[in-house]
Structure formats: structure tokens, C-alpha cells
FINU-364463 format. One record per residue (C-alpha): x, y, z. Coordinates in steps of 0.2 Angstrom, whole numbers, plus 5000, padded with zeros to 4 digits. Example, Ala and Ser with C-alpha at 12.3 -4.5 7.8 and 13.67 -1.06 7.14 Angstrom:
2
506249785039/506849955036/
***
This chain:
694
500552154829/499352224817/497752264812/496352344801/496352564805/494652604815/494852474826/495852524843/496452374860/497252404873/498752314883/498852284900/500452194910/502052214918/503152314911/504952344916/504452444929/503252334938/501852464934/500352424921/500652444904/499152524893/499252544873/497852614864/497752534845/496652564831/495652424827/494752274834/495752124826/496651984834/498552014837/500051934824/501051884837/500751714846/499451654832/498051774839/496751674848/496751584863/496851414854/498151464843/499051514859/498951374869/499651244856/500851374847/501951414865/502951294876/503251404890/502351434906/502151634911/502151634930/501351774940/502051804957/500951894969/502051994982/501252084995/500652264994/499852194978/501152204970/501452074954/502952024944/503051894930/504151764921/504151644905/504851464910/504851314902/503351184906/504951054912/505751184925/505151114942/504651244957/506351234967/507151314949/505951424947/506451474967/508251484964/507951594948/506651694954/507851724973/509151774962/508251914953/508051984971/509551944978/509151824994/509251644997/508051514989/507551435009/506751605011/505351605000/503851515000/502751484984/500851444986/499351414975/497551444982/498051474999/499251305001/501051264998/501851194984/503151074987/505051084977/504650924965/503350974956/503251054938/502551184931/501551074918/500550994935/499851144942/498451234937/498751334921/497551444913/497151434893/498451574890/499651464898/499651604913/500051524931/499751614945/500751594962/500951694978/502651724982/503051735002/504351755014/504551595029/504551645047/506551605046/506751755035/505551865046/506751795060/508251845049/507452015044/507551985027/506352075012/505952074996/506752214988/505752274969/507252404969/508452244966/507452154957/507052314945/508952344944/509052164938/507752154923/508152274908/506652174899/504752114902/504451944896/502651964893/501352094892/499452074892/498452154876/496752194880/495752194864/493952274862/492552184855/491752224842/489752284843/489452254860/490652104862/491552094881/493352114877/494651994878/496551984884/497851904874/499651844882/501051924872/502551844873/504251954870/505751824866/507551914864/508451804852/510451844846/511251764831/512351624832/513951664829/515051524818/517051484824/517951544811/519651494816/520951554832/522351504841/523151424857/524551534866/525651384871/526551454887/524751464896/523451354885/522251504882/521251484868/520751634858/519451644844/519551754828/517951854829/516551844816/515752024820/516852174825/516752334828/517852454820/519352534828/518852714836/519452874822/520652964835/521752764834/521852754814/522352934813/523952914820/525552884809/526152704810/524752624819/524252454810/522852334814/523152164803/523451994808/525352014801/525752094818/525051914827/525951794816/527851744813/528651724797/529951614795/531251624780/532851524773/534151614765/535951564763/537551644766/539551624762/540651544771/541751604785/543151524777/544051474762/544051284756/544851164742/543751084731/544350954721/544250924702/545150824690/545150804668/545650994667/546951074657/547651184673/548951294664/550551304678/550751454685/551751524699/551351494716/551751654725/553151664740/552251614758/551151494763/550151404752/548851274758/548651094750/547250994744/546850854754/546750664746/544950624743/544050544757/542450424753/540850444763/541250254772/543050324777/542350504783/541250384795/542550284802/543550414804/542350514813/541850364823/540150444827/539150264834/540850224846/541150394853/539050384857/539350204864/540950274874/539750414882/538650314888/539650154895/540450294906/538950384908/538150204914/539950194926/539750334934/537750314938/537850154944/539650214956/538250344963/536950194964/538250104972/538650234986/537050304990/536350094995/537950095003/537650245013/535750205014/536450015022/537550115032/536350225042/535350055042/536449965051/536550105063/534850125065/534449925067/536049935080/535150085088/533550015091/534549835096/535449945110/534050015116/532849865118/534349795126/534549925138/532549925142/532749745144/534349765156/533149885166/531749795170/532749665174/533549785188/532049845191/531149655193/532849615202/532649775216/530949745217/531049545222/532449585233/531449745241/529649725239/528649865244/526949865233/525449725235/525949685216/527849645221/527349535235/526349455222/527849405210/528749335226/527249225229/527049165210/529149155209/528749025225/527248935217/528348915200/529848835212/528648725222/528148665205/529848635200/530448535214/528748425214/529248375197/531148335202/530448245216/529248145206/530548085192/531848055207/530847955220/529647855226/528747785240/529447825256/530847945248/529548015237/528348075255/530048125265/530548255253/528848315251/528848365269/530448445266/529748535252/528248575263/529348645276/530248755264/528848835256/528048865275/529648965279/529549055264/527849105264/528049175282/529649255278/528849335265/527049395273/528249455288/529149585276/527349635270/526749655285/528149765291/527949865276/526349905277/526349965295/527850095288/526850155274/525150175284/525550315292/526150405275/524550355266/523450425279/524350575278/524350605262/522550565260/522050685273/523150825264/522350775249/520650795256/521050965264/521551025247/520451145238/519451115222/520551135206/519951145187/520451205174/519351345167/519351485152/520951525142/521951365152/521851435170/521851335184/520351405196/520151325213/519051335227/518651305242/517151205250/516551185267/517150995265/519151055261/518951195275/518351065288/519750945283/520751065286/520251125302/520250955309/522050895301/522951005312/522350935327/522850775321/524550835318/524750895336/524050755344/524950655333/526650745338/526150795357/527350705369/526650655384/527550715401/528450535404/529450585388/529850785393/528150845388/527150975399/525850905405/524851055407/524851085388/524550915383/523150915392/522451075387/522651015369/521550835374/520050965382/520151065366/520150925354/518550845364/517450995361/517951025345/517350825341/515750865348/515350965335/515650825321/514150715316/514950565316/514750365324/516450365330/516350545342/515750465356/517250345356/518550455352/517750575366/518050425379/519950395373/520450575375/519650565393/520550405396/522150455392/521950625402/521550505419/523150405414/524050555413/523650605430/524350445434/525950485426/526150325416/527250285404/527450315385/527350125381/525850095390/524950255378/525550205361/523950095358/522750205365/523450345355/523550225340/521650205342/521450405343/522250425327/521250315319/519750385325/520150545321/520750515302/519250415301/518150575305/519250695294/518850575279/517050555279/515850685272/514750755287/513150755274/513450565274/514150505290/512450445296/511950355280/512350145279/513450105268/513149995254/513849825260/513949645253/514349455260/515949395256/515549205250/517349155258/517649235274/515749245277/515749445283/514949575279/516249715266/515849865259/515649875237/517149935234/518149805243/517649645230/518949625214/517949645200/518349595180/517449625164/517149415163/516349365179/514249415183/514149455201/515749495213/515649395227/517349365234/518249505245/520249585240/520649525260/520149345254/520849345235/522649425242/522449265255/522349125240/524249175233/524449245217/525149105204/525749215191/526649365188/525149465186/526549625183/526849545166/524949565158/524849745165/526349785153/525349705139/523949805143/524949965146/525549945128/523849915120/523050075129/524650175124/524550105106/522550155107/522850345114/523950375099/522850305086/521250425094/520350255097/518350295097/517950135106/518150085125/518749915126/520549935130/520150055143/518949955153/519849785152/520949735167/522549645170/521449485172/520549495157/522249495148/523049345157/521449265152/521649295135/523549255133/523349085144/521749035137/521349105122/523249125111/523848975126/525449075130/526249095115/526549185098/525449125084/526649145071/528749075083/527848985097/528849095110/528249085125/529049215136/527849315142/528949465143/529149495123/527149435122/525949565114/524449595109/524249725095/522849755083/522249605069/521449735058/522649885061/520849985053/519849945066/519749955085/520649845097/519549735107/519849545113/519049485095/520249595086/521949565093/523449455088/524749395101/526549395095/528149445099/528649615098/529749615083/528249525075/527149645081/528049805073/528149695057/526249665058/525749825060/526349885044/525249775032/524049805022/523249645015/523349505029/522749375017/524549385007/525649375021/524549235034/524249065027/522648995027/522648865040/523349025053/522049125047/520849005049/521348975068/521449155071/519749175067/519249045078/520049135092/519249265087/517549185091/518049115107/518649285113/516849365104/515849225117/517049245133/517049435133/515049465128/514449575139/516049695136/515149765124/513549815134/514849895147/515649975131/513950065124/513950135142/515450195142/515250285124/513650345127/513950415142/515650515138/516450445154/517650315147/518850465143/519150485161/519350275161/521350225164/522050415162/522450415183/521550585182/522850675168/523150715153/523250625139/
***
């Protein structure tokens, strides 16, 4: 800047300090730098000079470009005090200014000058975070502007002039360098350097040149380690005499073409590598025949052990048709009968006819009755052995304390009035059920003792069955002073027990309260909820267990829960997010096999149901009942490993695949309402897991 002597200004701004700088100059004329007045100014400078008004009235400035928006000018003006950008708040005239906008848009002064109060958000106040001027001091060496004040001139009002302050370094021009080969750095020869310090040149044999960086590379030629003959011919040799010893002779010349043919330099090279090509392909050769092999082992492996799985459900399918103790094992037998009734109707109708034909449908009739009643004999039998044990062990089960598992894996349990009550009560039931009465060498005394104890202690219960219970113990203690017989009590104790167990397994809290109960559209009585068969396809339940155990099962429904054991292994593995194979039922997949894929694999027409699966179509995707495939199992690990299904599926399969696909999307529609449910409550996890872990 300059000016004419006598005339004096003064500058105001920040300087690198943050305080107000003042400058007292002579004269009263416009500054050089910028152009001088504010028009000059305004069209001569890009930038934007931004004020930022802290707190404590405290002011710090900034050039920027006119393009910058206000979220760079954040980030730039965080970074100067050394805190995050989502903790300051810039605002113009009291209100907000939002990230997008440029510094062009906002209100600018002639002088280019824009003026923003810089805040802290509550987060940071949350956070206890502060604006530091020590940092931000630490971080600037330089001002970019500074204010000059100048004095007018006989009586003029003053005026300030925006002074800019740019720091501009030369560009330096590449002049050449190098790459260091081992590690690809790239080093440039400098155009500017300093000297080397005095106390370095002083020392003897210290040399700074670019001969010490660079190799030089000569060629020179020596002597030969040896003597050789050369040949000449056309000279006058005079004879002289060869000295005793040994005397080496001259070779016969030799022509380039014979050297080469001697040497034989294109065979040896074509010898090499024939045997070089022998002895890879000998490797080639026994590493596929070791590779076949441990193939052949593997494939035999995985033969045996299907084979063996096969031979044990067969054994298992054999001991559980010869011994049936489960509800699903009498169901085989009954389907095994149903398949044999079948088979003999058909023989009969191919062999006779008329009056032949009617006869040995009687005969046939007969058969089957005997068979049935054979069979619902064993069942009934069984389940009178295995009633007692599962009453026992669900009154055990009742009486045991709560378990969870809680911090760092430990099991925690506790107990609960509930668990504590079962308990109390299950060991009455154990000694009335193991009292003997005095015909059978009981002491009649104690037993009875044990029948006035047990009536006061079932006062106390809030139950609809006391009052009965209460009048068979008193029963049994008149008979007792009848002295009757064991026989004639086995009923009435079977009633007690009954009574008793029934007590032990309903909640006090809710004895009183009706349970929920629905008509059974068959038998016509009135069931509780949970006694109706329910599956994902029909809309209402309305037909009892009692009364679909009575129709006979006609198929093997053993078979479709191995299928669907498979899929909801297949699924746990995979971390499957959705709930379909979990919520589906042994019934739903029979559907799907019989009426959907029609009992056989889409691709060999097998119909054993024993090989049948049902794997994923789109291995990507979830498994539901419009994104399954039924084939065997071979077929099904075969499947499972490709990747584009339209290569490998012609198109007429995949065009009946999808519209199975559609059928089953119809069929099972209201799956995916019970699905949402499922997923959106979090309670499908617990869904087929039997209440472990997976």
C-alpha cells in the first residue's frame, strides 16, 4: 500500500492473534492493494471473507471461494479448532443456515465481507465440548484479511477497506528423477536446494554428486585362459624342430554347417523337452489317478453309508411295525392295512365276478375287521402301560424349578409357589399311589392315617375336583373298615389318582376359570382348543384328535415328517430369516408331494416316497412351498450346487415348475400372514427347536 506523506489511516482486523490490529499511516489516499475503492474491490476479488462471531465477542475470519458451500466451510472451519463438524451450528440474523447452500447466496456486503455467528449444538453441550482459540491460534501462522481504516479528508467520515493477504509459492518444474525398482518409489531431482551444512564439506572424502547414485557400466576384453591353434595356409613356414614331448595338432577345418550339426543344438532342445513333456504328463497321469482313486473311495464311502442308513430305517420301520408303541407307529399299521385292502380289491376285481366277486369281499371284510381289532387292542394296551409314566413324568416336570440361562452361560433356577406346591402335593401322590391296603399286608392304621392326612391337606386346594376326591378317600376309609379286598379298591384308587394328578397340574390362579372350549362337528361334544388338529391350509379347526385318530390314517404320515425334518435341518444351517419351513406341518407337506409334485421327482419320475425331497428351487432364496423342487436325493445334492438353472432345466420343466409354483403360491396363501407374525414377533425361533438349542 501506498500513499502521498501528510496524509495518515488506520487499520483495523484480525490479526494472528485474534486481537485488533491498528496502523497509523501518513496520508489520506486509497490503498494499492485490491484496486483501492469499494467498486474496484468488489469486481477485482473472487473470494468471500467470512466473519465468524464466537461467544464472548470474540471474532475470527477466513477468505473462501464464492463456490465453497456452508458444509465445507464447517469441515474447514472444525478443523482449525480441532472438533467435529456435527458440532457447530452457523447462523445469519438469528436463523440457521442449512449445509447446501453457497456462499454466493447469502447476504454479502459490498467488500465482499459475510458475517456468520458460529455456535456450538445442544449435542456438543451434552458432550462437553468447546471451542478452543488456543487450538485455533496454534493452527493459523497467518491472517487472511485485515481491515484498513482510512481518514477522510476535510471533514469526510472515514471509510474501511478489506485487505486481502494471499501467500503464493512458486511452482516448481519436474526436472527429471528416478524409480527404485525393488519397491516402485519414485524420487524427483530437486529444482531448488539448499546447500549442504560447512562442518559436512569439511571433512576429507566426502563427495555430494550424482556419480555416487548412478552405475557405470564398461566392456573391456581379456586373454584367453588357454592356448589355441589357428589355422592359416599360403605361407613359407620354414621346418623347424619340434621339441621332445608332447606336441598338440591342428584340427581339420570344420564349416559353420558342420559345427551345427555336430553340435546338434535344435535336437538336444527337442530331446529336453519330449522328456520334459514325458515326465509332466507321468505326473499328470498319477496325480488323476490318485485324484480317481480317493474318488472312488469317497463315492463308495458315501454308497456305504446311505446304504447303511437305509438298512437302519428299514430296522427301525421293521421293529416299529412289529412293536408299535407311538400314536404315529399305529398309524403306519393302519396305512400298511389300507394299502393291502387296496391290493386285494384289485386282485379280486380282475379275478372275479358276480357271486365270487361278493364272497371274497366278505372274506376280505372279515380280514381287515380282525386286523383293525388286533391292532387297536395292542394300542389300547400300550397306552394304559405308558399312562402311568407320562403322568409321572409330567408331575415331576411340573414340580421342577424354573431354569434359564442367565449372565456369562449360567444356568439360574428358581423356585415358584407353583413348583413348591407341586411338589408338596407329588409326594402324597407317591404314597397313596404305593400304600398297600391291609388285605395285601398293609397296616391299616397307617393307611388310614395317610387317607385323613391327605383329606385336609386337599381342602386347602382351590380346585372343582376337591370335593370329589375328598368323598373317595372317605369311601375307601369305610371299606377299609370292612376289610375288603385289594381287587374291589383298584378302581376307586384309580379315580383317586386321577383326581389327584389332575389337581397337581392345574394352576390354583386358574382353577376356577372356564376353559376355552369348542364343538367337535363329528362327535358333537364339547373339547377344549388345544384338542382340534390344526394345519396351515385349512380356515377354522373343527374336527377333534379323538375323532381324526378314529378315521385311520391312509398314509405313512412318518415319511413327510422326514421330508420336512430335512428341509428345517437344511434351513437352520443356511441362517434362514424367514418362517415357512418352521411353521409348516407333516400335513402340509403330504399335500404338497401328492398334490402338488403328484408323488414323484420332476426330473426320474420316482415315486418312492422314502428318497422324495424337497430342497430349495432358488438355492438364493428362502424355502417356502412356491420355492421348492421335489426330487430325489441324489438329485437333490446335484441341484443344490447350480448356479444358473436355466442352463441345466429345459424349458418345457421349467415351465411346469413355475406353474406349480403358482398353485402352491394359491394353496398356501394365508402362510404368509402367519409368516409376518411369526417374524415380527420374534417367536418363530422358539417354532420346531423342542425347546433346545439349535
Amino acid at each position: 500500500m501506498g500513499g502521498e506523506e501528510g496524509e495518515s489511516f488506520s487499520v483495523a482486523g484480525t490479526s494472528a492473534s485474534g486481537g485488533t490490529l491498528s496502523i497509523s499511516v501518513p496520508g489520506g489516499g486509497s490503498s494499492s492493494t485490491g484496486g483501492g475503492g469499494p467498486g474496484a474491490r468488489t469486481t477485482g476479488r473472487k473470494d468471500v471473507t467470512v466473519k465468524f462471531h464466537l461467544m464472548k465477542a470474540q471474532v475470527v475470519a477466513h477468505a473462501y471461494p464464492r463456490q465453497h458451500t456452508l458444509e465445507e466451510v464447517k469441515e474447514h472451519i472444525a478443523c482449525k479448532f480441532q472438533v467435529k463438524s456435527k458440532f457447530l451450528v452457523l447462523r445469519q440474523a438469528g436463523a440457521e443456515l442449512p449445509g447446501h447452500r453457497r456462499l454466493e447466496e447469502l447476504c454479502v456486503s459490498e467488500y465482499n465481507v459475510c458475517d456468520l455467528e458460529l455456535l456450538l449444538s445442544e449435542l456438543a453441550r451434552d458432550e462437553n465440548v468447546q471451542l478452543n482459540l488456543k487450538l485455533y491460534y496454534r493452527n493459523l501462522t497467518l491472517p487472511d484479511i485485515i481491515t484498513v481504516r482510512i481518514a477522510g479528508e476535510d471533514g469526510k467520515p472515514s471509510r474501511d477497506v478489506v485487505v486481502e493477504i494471499e501467500n503464493q509459492v512458486i511452482t516448481k518444474p519436474f526436472v527429471g528423477g528416478y524409480i527404485n525398482k525393488q519397491n516402485n518409489v519414485e524420487y524427483h531431482h530437486a529444482f531448488t536446494q539448499t546447500g549442504p551444512p560447512a562442518d559436512r564439506l569439511a571433512r576429507p572424502g566426502t563427495k555430494f554428486s550424482r556419480d555416487t547414485q548412478t552405475i557405470c557400466e564398461r566392456t573391456t576384453t581379456t586373454t584367453i585362459p588357454r592356448c589355441q591353434a589357428v589355422q592359416h595356409s599360403g605361407l613359407a613356414v620354414a621346418e623347424r624342430k619340434v621339441p621332445d614331448g608332447p606336441c598338440r595338432q591342428p584340427l581339420p577345418y570344420e564349416t559353420a554347417q558342420e559345427l551345427e550339426r555336430r553340435k546338434d543344438v535344435a535336437g538336444k532342445v527337442l530331446l529336453i523337452q519330449r522328456n520334459f513333456r514325458r515326465v509332466l504328463w507321468q505326473r499328470l497321469v498319477k496325480k488323476s489317478a490318485a485324484e480317481w482313486r480317493a474318488l472312488q473311495q469317497r463315492q463308495q464311502a458315501n454308497e456305504a453309508g446311505a446304504q447303511e442308513s437305509k438298512t437302519l430305517a428299514h430296522n427301525k420301520t421293521a421293529v416299529s411295525r412289529a412293536y408299535p408303541k407311538t400314536n404315529e407307529e399305529f398309524d403306519a399299521l393302519f396305512a400298511q392295512i389300507h394299502c393291502w385292502k387296496e391290493n386285494e380289491m384289485k386282485l379280486i376285481r380282475e379275478k372275479y365276478s358276480g357271486a365270487p366277486k361278493i364272497a371274497e369281499m366278505n372274506i376280505l371284510l372279515d380280514k381287515e375287521i380282525q386286523l383293525l381289532n388286533g391292532v387297536e387292542r395292542q394300542r389300547r394296551a400300550i397306552r394304559r402301560e405308558q399312562l402311568e409314566e407320562v403322568v409321572e413324568r409330567q408331575l415331576v416336570k411340573i414340580s421342577e424349578p424354573k431354569r434359564w440361562v442367565g449372565y456369562n452361560n449360567r444356568v439360574i433356577e428358581m423356585e415358584t409357589p407353583q413348583t413348591q406346591r407341586a411338589r408338596f402335593l407329588l409326594v402324597y401322590y407317591r404314597r397313596l399311589k404305593m400304600a398297600l391296603p391291609p388285605s395285601a399286608g398293609g397296616d391299616p392304621q397307617e393307611h388310614m392315617a395317610l387317607l385323613d392326612e391327605l383329606a385336609d391337606v386337599i381342602v386347602q386346594e382351590n380346585h372343582p375336583a376337591t370335593e370329589e376326591l375328598e368323598n373317595l378317600l372317605q369311601r375307601e376309609r369305610k371299606l377299609l373298615l370292612c376289610h375288603l379286598r385289594t381287587e374291589d379298591l383298584s378302581i376307586l384308587r384309580k379315580r383317586q389318582l386321577t383326581l389327584l394328578a389332575d389337581i397337581i397340574r392345574t394352576d390354583p390362579e386358574k382353577a376356577r376359570e372356564r376353559p376355552v372350549t369348542k364343538l367337535c362337528r363329528k362327535c358333537k361334544k364339547l373339547r377344549p382348543a388345544n384338542a382340534f388338529t390344526v394345519h396351515t391350509r385349512q380356515r377354522s379347526a373343527d374336527v377333534c384328535g379323538q375323532c381324526t385318530s378314529l378315521l385311520g390314517s391312509t398314509v405313512d404320515i412318518a415319511v413327510y415328517r422326514s421330508i420336512l425334518r430335512a428341509i428345517r435341518r437344511d434351513e437352520r444351517k443356511r441362517g434362514s430369516l424367514a418362517s415357512y419351513a418352521f411353521i409348516i406341518q407333516e400335513n402340509d407337506i403330504k399335500h404338497i408331494v401328492e398334490n402338488i409334485w403328484h408323488g414323484h421327482s420332476v426330473i426320474s419320475n420316482d415315486t418312492d416316497r422314502a428318497d422324495l425331497m424337497l430342497p430349495r428351487w432358488n438355492v438364493a432364496q428362502d424355502w417356502s412351498p412356491w420355492n421348492c423342487i421335489c426330487l430325489t436325493e441324489q438329485e437333490t445334492r446335484a441341484h443344490l450346487k447350480l448356479q444358473r438353472l436355466d442352463r441345466f432345466y429345459q424349458p418345457s420343466v421349467l415351465k411346469e415348475i413355475q406353474s406349480k409354483h403358482a398353485l402352491a403360491r394359491s394353496v398356501f396363501g394365508q402362510l404368509r400372514e402367519i409368516d409376518q407374525e411369526f417374524t415380527e414377533s420374534g417367536d418363530w425361533w422358539q417354532v420346531g427347536l423342542d425347546e433346545k438349542l439349535v
